[in-house]
C-alpha positions in Angstrom: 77.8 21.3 1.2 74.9 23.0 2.2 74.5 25.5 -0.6 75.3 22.7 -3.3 72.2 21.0 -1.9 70.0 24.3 -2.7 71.1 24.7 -6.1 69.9 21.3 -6.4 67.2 21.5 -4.9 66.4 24.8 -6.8 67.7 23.8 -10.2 64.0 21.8 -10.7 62.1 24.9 -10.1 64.3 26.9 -12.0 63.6 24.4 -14.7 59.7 24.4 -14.8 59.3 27.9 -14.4 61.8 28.0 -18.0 59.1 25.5 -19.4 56.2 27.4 -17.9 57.4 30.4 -19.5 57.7 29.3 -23.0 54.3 27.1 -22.5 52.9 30.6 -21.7 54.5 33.1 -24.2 52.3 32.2 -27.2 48.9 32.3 -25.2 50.5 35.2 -24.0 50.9 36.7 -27.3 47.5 35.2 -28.5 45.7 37.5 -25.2 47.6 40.9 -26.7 46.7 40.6 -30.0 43.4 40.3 -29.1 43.3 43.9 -27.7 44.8 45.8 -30.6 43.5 46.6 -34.0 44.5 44.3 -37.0 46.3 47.4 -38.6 49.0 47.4 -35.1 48.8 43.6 -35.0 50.0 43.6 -38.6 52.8 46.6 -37.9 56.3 45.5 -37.3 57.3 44.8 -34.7 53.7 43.6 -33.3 53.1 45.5 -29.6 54.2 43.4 -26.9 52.1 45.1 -24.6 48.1 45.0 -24.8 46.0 47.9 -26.4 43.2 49.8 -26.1 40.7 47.6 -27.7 40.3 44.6 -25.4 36.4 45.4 -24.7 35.7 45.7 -28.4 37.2 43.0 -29.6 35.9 40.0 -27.5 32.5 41.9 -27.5 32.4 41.9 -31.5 34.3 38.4 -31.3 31.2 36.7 -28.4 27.9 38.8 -30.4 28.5 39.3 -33.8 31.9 37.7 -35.0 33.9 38.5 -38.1 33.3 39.9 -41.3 34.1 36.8 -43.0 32.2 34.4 -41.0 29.5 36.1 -39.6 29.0 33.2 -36.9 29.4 34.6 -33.3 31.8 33.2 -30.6 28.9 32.2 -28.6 27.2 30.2 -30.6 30.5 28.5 -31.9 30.8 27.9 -28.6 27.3 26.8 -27.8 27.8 24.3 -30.5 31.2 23.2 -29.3 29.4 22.7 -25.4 26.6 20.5 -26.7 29.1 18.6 -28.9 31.8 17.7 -26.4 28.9 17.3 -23.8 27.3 14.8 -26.2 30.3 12.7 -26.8 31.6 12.5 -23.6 28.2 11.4 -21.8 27.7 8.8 -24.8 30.7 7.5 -24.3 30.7 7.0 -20.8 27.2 5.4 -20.8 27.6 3.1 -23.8 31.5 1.9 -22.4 30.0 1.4 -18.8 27.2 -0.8 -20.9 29.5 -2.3 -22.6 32.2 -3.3 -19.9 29.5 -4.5 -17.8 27.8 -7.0 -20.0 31.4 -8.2 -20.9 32.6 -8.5 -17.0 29.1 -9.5 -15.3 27.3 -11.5 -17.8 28.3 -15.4 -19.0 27.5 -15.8 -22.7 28.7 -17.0 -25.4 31.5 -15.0 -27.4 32.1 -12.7 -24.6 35.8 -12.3 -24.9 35.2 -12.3 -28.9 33.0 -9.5 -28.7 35.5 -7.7 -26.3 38.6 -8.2 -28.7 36.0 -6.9 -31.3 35.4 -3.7 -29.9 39.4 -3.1 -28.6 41.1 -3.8 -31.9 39.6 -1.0 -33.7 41.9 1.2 -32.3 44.3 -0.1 -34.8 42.0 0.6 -37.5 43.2 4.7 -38.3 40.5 7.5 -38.2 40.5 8.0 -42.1 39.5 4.3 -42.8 36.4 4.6 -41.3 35.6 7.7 -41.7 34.3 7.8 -45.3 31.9 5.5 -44.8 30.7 6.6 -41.3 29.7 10.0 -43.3 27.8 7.8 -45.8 26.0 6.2 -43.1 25.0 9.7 -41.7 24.8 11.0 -44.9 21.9 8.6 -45.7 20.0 9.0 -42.4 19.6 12.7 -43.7 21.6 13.6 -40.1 24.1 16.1 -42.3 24.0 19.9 -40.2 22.7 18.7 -37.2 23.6 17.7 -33.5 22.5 14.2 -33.9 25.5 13.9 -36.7 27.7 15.4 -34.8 27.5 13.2 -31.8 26.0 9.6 -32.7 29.0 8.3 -34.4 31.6 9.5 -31.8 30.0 8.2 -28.8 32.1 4.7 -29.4 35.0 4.2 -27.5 36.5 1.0 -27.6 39.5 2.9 -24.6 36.6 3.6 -22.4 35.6 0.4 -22.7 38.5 -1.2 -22.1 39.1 1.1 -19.2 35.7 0.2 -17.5 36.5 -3.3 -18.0 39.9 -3.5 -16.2 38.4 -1.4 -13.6 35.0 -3.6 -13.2 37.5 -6.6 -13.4 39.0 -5.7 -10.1 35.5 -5.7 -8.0 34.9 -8.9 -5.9 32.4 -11.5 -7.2 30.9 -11.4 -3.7 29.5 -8.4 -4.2 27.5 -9.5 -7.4 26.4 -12.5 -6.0 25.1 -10.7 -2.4 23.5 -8.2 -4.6 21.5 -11.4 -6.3 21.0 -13.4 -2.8 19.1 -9.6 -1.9 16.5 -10.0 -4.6 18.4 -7.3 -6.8 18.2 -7.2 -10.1 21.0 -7.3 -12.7 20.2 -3.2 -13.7 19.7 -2.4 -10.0 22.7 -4.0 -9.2 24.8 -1.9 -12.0 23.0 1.4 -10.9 22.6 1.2 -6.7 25.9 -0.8 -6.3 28.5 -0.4 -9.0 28.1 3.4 -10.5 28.7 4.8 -7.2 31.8 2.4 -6.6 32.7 3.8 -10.6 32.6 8.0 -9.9 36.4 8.5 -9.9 37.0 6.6 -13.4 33.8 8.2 -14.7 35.2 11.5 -13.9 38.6 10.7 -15.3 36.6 9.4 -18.2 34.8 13.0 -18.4 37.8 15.2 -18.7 39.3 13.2 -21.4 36.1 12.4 -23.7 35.1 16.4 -23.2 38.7 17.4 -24.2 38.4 14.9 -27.1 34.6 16.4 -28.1 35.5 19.9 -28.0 39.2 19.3 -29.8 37.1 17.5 -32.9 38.0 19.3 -36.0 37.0 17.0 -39.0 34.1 15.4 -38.7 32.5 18.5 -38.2 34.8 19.9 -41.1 32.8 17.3 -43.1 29.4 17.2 -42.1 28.7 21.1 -41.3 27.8 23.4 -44.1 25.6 25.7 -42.6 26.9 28.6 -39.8 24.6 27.7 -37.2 26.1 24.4 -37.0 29.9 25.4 -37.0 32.1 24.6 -33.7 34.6 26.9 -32.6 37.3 25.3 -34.5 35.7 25.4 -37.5 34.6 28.9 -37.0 38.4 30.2 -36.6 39.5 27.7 -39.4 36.7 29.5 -42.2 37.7 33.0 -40.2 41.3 32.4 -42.2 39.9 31.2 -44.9 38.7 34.5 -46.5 39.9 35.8 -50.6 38.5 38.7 -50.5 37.7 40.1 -47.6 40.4 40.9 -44.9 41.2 39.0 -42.2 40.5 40.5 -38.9 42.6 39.2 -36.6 41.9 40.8 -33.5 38.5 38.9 -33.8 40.3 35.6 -34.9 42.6 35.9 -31.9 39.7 37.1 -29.1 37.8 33.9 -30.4 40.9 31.3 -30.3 41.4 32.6 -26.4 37.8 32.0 -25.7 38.2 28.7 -27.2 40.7 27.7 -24.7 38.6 28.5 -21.4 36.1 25.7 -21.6 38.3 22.5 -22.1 41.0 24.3 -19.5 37.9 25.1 -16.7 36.9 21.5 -16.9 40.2 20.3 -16.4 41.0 22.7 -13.5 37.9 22.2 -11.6 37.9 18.3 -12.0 41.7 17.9 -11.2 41.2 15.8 -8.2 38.8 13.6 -9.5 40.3 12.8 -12.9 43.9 12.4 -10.6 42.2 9.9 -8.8 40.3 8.0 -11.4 43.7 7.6 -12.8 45.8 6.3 -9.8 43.0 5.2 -7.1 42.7 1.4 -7.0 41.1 1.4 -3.7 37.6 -0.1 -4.1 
């Protein structure tokens, strides 16, 4: 009896360590390749052990970048920082806006205006895309950070978020707030952005993930190098006719890719666990 209760206790692990293992093998493969030369990346059978080459690879891949680009890792990345940084702040300040107006202030409309904002998540992302890019296409914001960020800092989820979590604070607290002498802004910024810190956080992971993730609107509006993010960089680093594709460098620039959006997510853990579950006010 005993032992039948440790293999099932055990057969769990045994289970996740199988899916950690196969979750792991392609980064895996991703990290050797980057350390060999394209020549024994492109031999069969591809080393399964990592080469010589690791220091000259992600050196070439962070300062100079490939032949075919010519658009270093770092300043793919820089771009892809300020982008995901953009959105995600936008769209935490406009939905906090947003949800408080709709949850704190009487006028007229108010749930129309909500129902408004929530039921363009049915619209898909290529109806509205076209026409977003003529919008920013006119404003002359084409190649630039502005272009990049303005139209993505909507987010009709974060406002709906905000809102059911706003929803849930007592009317007392508003109205002692007014009985102080506070006003309605001192009110949202002394009184209920602390009491918002765990959904904000929760809120940060997933609109920074979301930024840095964005392939094609900047496929769209970027035409010049020093406006590329690091997915656009790798995609136009397979792209070349004529000249070869280096993969080392492709493959030491798709592992950097992955540390930013993972080192967020690992150092914010508890917060965006508890921004998720916490209902404790």
């Amino acid at each position: 009896m005993t032992e039948h209760n440790a293999v099932r206790r055990a057969t769990p692990h045994i289970y996740l360590w199988i899916a950690i293992l196969i979750l792991l093998f392609p980064i895996l493969l991703v990290f050797i390749a980057s350390t060999h030369t394209s020549a024994e990346i492109l031999s069969a059978p591809m080393p399964l052990t990592p080469g010589t080459h690791m220091a000259e690879n992600y050196t070439r891949a962070v300062l100079e970048g490939n032949k075919n680009l010519g658009a270093s890792a770092l300043m793919m990345m820089k771009n892809s920082l300020i982008m995901a940084l953009g959105i995600a702040f936008g769209k935490i300040i406009v939905s906090l806006l947003a949800s408080y107006a709709i949850v704190f202030f009487n006028f007229k409309l108010r749930n129309f205006c909500f129902w408004a904002i929530f039921i363009t998540l049915m619209l898909p992302v290529e109806v509205r895309i076209m026409p977003t890019y003529k919008v920013i296409s006119d404003l002359g914001l084409l190649n630039s950070y502005a272009g990049l960020i303005l139209p993505m800092i909507v987010s009709a989820t974060a406002v709906f978020l905000f809102r059911q979590f706003f929803m849930q604070i007592p009317r007392e607290i508003a109205e002692a707030s007014q009985i102080d002498g506070a006003s309605p802004m001192q009110f949202f910024w002394r009184i209920l952005l602390p009491m918002t810190r765990t959904p904000i956080a929760a809120m940060f992971v997933i609109q920074f993930i979301y930024g840095w993730n964005q392939y094609l609107w900047p496929l769209l509006i970027t035409t010049k190098q020093e406006y590329y993010t690091i997915l656009i960089g790798i995609n136009r680093m397979l792209s070349g006719a004529d000249v070869q594709i280096e993969w080392q460098i492709v493959m030491a620039t798709t592992l950097l890719a992955m540390i930013p959006p993972a080192l967020v997510v690992v150092l914010m853990q508890k917060q965006f666990v508890a921004g998720m579950t916490d209902r404790e006010k």
